[in-house]
SEVEX-457819 format. One record per residue (C-alpha): x, y, z. Coordinates in Angstrom, 3 decimals, decimal comma, m for minus. Layout:
[[X Y Z]],
...
***
This chain:
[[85,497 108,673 97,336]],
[[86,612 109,039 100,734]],
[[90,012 109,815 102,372]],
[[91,663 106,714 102,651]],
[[90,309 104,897 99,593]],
[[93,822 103,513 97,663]],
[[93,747 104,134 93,706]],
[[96,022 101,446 91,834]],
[[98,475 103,674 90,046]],
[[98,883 102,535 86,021]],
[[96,373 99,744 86,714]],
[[95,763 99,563 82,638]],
[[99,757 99,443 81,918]],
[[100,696 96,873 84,556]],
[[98,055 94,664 83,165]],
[[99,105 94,857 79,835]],
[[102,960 94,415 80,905]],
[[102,305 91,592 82,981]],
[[101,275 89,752 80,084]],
[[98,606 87,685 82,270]],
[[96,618 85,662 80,109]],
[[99,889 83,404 78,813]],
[[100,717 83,123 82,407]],
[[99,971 80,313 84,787]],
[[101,659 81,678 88,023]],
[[101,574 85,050 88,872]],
[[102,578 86,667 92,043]],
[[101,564 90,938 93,323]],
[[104,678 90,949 96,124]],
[[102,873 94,382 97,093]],
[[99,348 93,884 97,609]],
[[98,719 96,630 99,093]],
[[94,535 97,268 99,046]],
[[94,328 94,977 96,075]],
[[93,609 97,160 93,364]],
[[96,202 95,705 91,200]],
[[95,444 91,781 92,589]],
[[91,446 92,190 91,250]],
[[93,051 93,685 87,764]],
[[95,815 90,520 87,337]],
[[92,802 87,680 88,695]],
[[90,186 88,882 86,335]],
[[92,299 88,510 83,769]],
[[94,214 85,113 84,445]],
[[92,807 82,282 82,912]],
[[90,615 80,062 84,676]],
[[93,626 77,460 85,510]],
[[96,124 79,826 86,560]],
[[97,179 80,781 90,096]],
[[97,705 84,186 91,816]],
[[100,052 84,631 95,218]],
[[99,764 88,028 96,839]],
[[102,763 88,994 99,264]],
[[102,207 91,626 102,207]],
[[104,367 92,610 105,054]],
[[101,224 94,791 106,692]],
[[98,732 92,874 108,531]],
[[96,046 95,385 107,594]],
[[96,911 94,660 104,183]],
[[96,623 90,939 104,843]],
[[93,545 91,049 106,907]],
[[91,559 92,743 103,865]],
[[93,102 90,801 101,327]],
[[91,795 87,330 103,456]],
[[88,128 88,538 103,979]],
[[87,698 89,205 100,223]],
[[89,199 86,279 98,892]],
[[89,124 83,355 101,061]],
[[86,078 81,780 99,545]],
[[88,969 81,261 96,556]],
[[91,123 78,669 96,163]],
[[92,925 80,162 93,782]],
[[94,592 82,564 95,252]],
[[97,229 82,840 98,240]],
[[98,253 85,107 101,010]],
[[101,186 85,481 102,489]],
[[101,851 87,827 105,484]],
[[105,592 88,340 104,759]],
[[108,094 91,138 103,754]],
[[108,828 90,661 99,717]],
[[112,336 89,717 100,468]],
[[111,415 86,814 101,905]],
[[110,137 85,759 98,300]],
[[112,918 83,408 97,345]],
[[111,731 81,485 100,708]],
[[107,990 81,819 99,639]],
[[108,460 80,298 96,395]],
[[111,445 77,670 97,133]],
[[109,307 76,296 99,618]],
[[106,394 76,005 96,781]],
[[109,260 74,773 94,556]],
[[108,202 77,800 92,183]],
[[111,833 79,003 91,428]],
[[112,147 79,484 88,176]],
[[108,455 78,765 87,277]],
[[106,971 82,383 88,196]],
[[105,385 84,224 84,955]],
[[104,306 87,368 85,815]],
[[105,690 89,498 89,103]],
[[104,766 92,990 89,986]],
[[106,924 94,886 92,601]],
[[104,887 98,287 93,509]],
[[106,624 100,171 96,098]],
[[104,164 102,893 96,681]],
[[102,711 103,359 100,615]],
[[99,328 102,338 100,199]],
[[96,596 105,406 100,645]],
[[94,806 103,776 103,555]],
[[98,714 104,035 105,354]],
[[99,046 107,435 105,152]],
[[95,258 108,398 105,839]],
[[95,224 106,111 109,002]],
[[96,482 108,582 111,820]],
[[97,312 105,221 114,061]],
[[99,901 104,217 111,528]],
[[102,020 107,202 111,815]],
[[103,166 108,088 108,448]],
[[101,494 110,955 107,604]],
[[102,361 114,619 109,009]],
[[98,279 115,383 108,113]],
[[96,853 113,072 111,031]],
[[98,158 113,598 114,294]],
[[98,428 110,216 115,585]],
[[101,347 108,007 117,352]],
[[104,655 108,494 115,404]],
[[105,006 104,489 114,449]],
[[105,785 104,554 110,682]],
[[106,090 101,057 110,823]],
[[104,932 98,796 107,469]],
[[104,696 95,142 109,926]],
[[103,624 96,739 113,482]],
[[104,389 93,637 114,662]],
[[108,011 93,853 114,467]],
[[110,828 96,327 114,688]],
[[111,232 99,792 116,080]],
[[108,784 102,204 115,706]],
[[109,988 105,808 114,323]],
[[109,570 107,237 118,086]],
[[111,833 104,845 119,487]],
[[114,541 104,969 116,632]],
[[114,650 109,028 116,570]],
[[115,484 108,607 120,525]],
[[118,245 105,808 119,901]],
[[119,865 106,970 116,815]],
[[122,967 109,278 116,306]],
[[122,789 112,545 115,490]],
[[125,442 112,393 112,768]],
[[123,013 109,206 111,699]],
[[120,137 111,246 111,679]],
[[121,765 113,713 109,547]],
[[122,814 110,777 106,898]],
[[119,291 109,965 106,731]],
[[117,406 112,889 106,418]],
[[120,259 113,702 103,635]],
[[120,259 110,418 101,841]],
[[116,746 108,807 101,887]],
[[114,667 112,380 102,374]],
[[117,119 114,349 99,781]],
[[116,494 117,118 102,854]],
[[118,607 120,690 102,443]],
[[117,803 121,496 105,676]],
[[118,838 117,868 107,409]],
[[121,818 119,200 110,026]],
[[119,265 121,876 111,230]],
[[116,358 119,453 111,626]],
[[118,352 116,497 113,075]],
[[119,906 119,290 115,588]],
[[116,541 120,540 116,604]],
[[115,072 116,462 117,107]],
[[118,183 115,789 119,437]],
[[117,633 119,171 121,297]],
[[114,190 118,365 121,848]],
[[114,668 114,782 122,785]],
[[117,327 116,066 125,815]],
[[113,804 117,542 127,310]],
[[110,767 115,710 126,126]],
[[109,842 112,712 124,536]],
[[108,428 112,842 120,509]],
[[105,795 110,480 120,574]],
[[103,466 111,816 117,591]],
[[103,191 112,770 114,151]],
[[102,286 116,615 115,089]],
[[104,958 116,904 117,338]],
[[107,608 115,901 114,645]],
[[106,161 117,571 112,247]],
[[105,926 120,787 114,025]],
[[109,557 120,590 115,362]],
[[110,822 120,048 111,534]],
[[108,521 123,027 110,515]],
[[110,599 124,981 113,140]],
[[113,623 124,186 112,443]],
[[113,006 125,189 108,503]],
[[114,599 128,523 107,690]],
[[112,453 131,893 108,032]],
[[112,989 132,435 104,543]],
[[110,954 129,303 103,241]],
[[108,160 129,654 105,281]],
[[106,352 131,422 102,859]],
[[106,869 128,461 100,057]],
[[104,432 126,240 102,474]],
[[102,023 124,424 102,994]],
[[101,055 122,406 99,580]],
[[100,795 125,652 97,284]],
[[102,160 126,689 94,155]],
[[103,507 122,895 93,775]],
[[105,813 123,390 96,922]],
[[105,387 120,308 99,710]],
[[105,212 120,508 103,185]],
[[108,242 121,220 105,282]],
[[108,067 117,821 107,083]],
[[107,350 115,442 103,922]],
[[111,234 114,582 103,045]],
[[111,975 114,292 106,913]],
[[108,852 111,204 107,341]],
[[109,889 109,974 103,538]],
[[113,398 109,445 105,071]],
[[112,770 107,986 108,734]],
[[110,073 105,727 107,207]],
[[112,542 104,413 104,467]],
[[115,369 104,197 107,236]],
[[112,815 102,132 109,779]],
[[111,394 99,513 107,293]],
[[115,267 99,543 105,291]],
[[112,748 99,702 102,146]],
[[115,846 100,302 100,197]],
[[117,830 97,555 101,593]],
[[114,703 95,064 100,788]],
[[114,301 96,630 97,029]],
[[118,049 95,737 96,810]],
[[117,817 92,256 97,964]],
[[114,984 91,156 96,074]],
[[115,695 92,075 92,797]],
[[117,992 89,197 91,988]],
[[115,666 86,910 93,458]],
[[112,888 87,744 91,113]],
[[114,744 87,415 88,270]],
[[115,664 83,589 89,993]],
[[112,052 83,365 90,356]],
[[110,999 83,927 86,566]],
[[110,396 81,509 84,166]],
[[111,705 81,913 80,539]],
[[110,015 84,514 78,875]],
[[108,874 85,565 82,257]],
[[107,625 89,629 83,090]],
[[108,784 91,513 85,906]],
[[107,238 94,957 86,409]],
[[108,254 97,391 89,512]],
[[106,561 100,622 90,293]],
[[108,719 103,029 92,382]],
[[107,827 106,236 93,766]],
[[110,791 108,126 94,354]],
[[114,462 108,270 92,527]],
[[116,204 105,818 95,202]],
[[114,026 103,318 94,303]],
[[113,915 103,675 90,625]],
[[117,728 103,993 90,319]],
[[118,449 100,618 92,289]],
[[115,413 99,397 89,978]],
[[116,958 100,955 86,283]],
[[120,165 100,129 87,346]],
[[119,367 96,275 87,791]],
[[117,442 95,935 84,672]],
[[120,781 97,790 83,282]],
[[123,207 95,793 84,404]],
[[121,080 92,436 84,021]],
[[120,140 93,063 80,115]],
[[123,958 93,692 79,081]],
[[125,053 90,314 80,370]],
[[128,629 89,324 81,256]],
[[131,008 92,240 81,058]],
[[133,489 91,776 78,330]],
[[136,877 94,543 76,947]],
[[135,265 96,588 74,357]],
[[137,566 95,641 71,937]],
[[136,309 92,255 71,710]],
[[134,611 91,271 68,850]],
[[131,346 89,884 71,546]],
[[127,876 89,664 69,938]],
[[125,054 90,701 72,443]],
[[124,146 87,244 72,808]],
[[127,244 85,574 73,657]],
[[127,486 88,046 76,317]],
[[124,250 85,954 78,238]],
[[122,489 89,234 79,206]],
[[119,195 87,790 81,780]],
[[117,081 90,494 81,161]],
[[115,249 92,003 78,065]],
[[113,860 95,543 78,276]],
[[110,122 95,772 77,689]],
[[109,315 99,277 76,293]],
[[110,600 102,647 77,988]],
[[109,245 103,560 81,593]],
[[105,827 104,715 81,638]],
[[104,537 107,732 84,236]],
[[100,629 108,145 84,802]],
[[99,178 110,622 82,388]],
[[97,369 113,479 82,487]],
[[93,797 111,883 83,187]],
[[95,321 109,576 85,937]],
[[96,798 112,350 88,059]],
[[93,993 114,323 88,305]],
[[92,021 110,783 90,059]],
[[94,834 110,425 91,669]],
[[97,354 112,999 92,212]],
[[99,817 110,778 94,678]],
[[100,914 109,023 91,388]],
[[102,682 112,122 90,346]],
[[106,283 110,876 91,125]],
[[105,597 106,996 89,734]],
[[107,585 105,084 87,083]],
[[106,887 101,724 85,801]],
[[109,616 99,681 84,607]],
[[109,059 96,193 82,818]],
[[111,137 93,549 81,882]],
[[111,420 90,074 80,501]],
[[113,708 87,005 81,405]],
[[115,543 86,064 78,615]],
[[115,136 82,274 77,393]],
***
C-alpha cells in the first residue's frame, strides 16, 4: 500500500448503522477518497440515490473521474455546512435517510507535502481543506495576535507548551517569514522544553512536538469546529422519520459538540423535574442507536490513524 493511500475507518460499522438498503436517499457530506461512498453505493438498492459532499477539490476531482459514467450519484464541491442549501435547493429537507458526517483529514491530505498539513513533508505551510478560498496557515500565523495564537494552540491543539510556542512564532515572524511545514515545525520543536526532548519523535506512544500545534492552526483556518457546530441541526432538519445520522470524529472537540447534540436532541423539551413528564411528551428528535464504537484491534494495526476515532449513530424520531 503506498503512503498516501486513505483507509475508510469503521467501514463495516458505518454500513451497518447507516441502515442503507431501507434507504432511498443517502448523502456521505465527507467524501473524502471515497472509501465509505463505494461501501454505502454497493449496498443501496438499485433505485436509490447517493449525494457525496466535498469542500476539497482534490477530493472532488477523484470522486468525478470514478463516477461520472453514473447517474446515480452526485457531487457537490461545497463545505458540509452548506448542506441545508444543497438539499433545500433539491427540495430534500426532511426526505434524507441515511447521512454520514466523518471528520477525519483524509490520508492523501496529510501525505501530500503541497497541502501543508503534515509536519512529515516539508512542503508550503497552506493547511487549507478548499485551496481555493481563505487564508492559508502562513498568512494567518503572520496576521493573527499573539494572545490569539495562544487561545488556539490552547483550545483546539490542547498544547501545554502554547505561550512558549506562540512567543517563539511571533519572535520569528519580527525577522523572517514562515512559509513551510519544516520551518514551523522546527521552530515549535525549539521552543519545546529541554526536558521533553527525549519523549520524541513517535516512540514509546509519545507524538511529535509539532502535531497539537498543526491540529490547532488547521482547525482554527478551516473553523472545522464552527462548521461541525452549524451543521448538526441541519442534518437532523434534513432526516426523514426514522432517518440515521452517523458522525465519525477524531479528536474530543469534535466528539463533545457531536455527544452533546445527540444529548441534548434525544431528551426533548426541557421540563422541572418534578413534573410528572413521560419521555415522550417531552418530543425528544433524536433516538440513540447503540453506544459509540472505536476501531478494534485488527483495524488499527491496517490502519493505525484510526486510533483516536468514535462513531456515534443516531435516529430521527417519527
Amino acid at each position: 500500500m503506498n503512503a498516501s493511500a486513505h483507509i475508510p475507518v469503521l467501514l463495516k460499522e458505518v454500513v451497518q448503522a447507516l441502515n442503507i438498503p431501507d434507504s432511498k436517499i443517502v448523502v456521505d457530506a465527507t467524501y473524502g477518497r471515497g472509501g465509505h461512498a463505494r461501501a454505502i453505493f454497493g449496498a443501496l438498492a438499485s433505485h436509490a440515490r447517493l449525494i457525496v459532499i466535498d469542500r476539497d477539490q482534490d477530493a472532488i476531482d477523484q470522486a468525478l473521474s470514478k463516477w461520472q459514467n453514473q447517474d446515480r450519484i452526485e457531487i457537490i464541491h461545497a463545505p458540509f455546512s452548506k448542506l441545508s442549501q444543497i438539499l433545500g435547493e433539491r427540495n430534500l429537507i426532511g426526505k434524507v435517510d441515511a447521512l454520514l458526517f466523518d471528520f477525519g483529514v483524509s490520508s492523501p491530505q496529510f501525505d501530500v507535502a503541497e497541502r501543508g498539513f503534515s509536519f512529515n513533508h516539508d512542503g508550503p505551510l497552506d493547511m487549507r481543506m478548499d485551496r481555493s478560498v481563505g487564508m492559508t496557515a502562513a498568512a494567518w500565523i503572520k496576521q493573527v495576535e499573539e494572545s490569539e495564537l495562544i487561545r488556539v494552540l490552547k483550545v483546539f491543539g490542547e498544547e501545554r507548551f502554547a505561550r512558549r510556542i506562540a512567543r517563539r512564532i511571533k519572535q520569528t515572524l519580527l525577522k523572517n517569514q514562515i512559509s513551510s511545514t519544516g520551518q514551523l515545525s522546527k521552530l515549535v520543536c525549539e521552543a519545546v522544553p529541554a526536558r521533553e526532548k527525549g519523549k520524541y519523535p513517535y516512540h514509546k506512544g509519545h507524538k511529535h512536538p509539532a502535531t497539537r500545534t498543526f491540529q490547532a492552526i488547521r482547525i482554527a483556518i478551516n473553523q472545522e469546529l464552527q462548521e461541525i457546530e452549524s451543521v448538526l441541526p441541519d442534518a437532523l432538519e434534513a432526516l426523514a422519520s426514522g432517518g440515521r445520522l452517523v458522525v465519525i470524529s477524531f479528536h474530543s472537540l469534535e466528539d463533545r459538540l457531536v455527544k452533546r447534540f445527540f444529548r441534548n436532541q434525544s431528551k426533548g423539551d426541557p421540563y422541572p423535574h418534578d413534573l410528572p413528564v413521560t419521555h415522550d411528551m417531552l418530543k425528544p428528535r433524536l433516538r440513540l442507536v447503540g453506544k459509540p464504537i472505536k476501531p478494534g484491534m485488527s483495524e488499527l494495526k491496517q490502519n493505525p490513524r484510526a486510533r483516536s476515532a468514535v462513531m456515534r449513530t443516531a435516529q430521527k424520531v417519527a
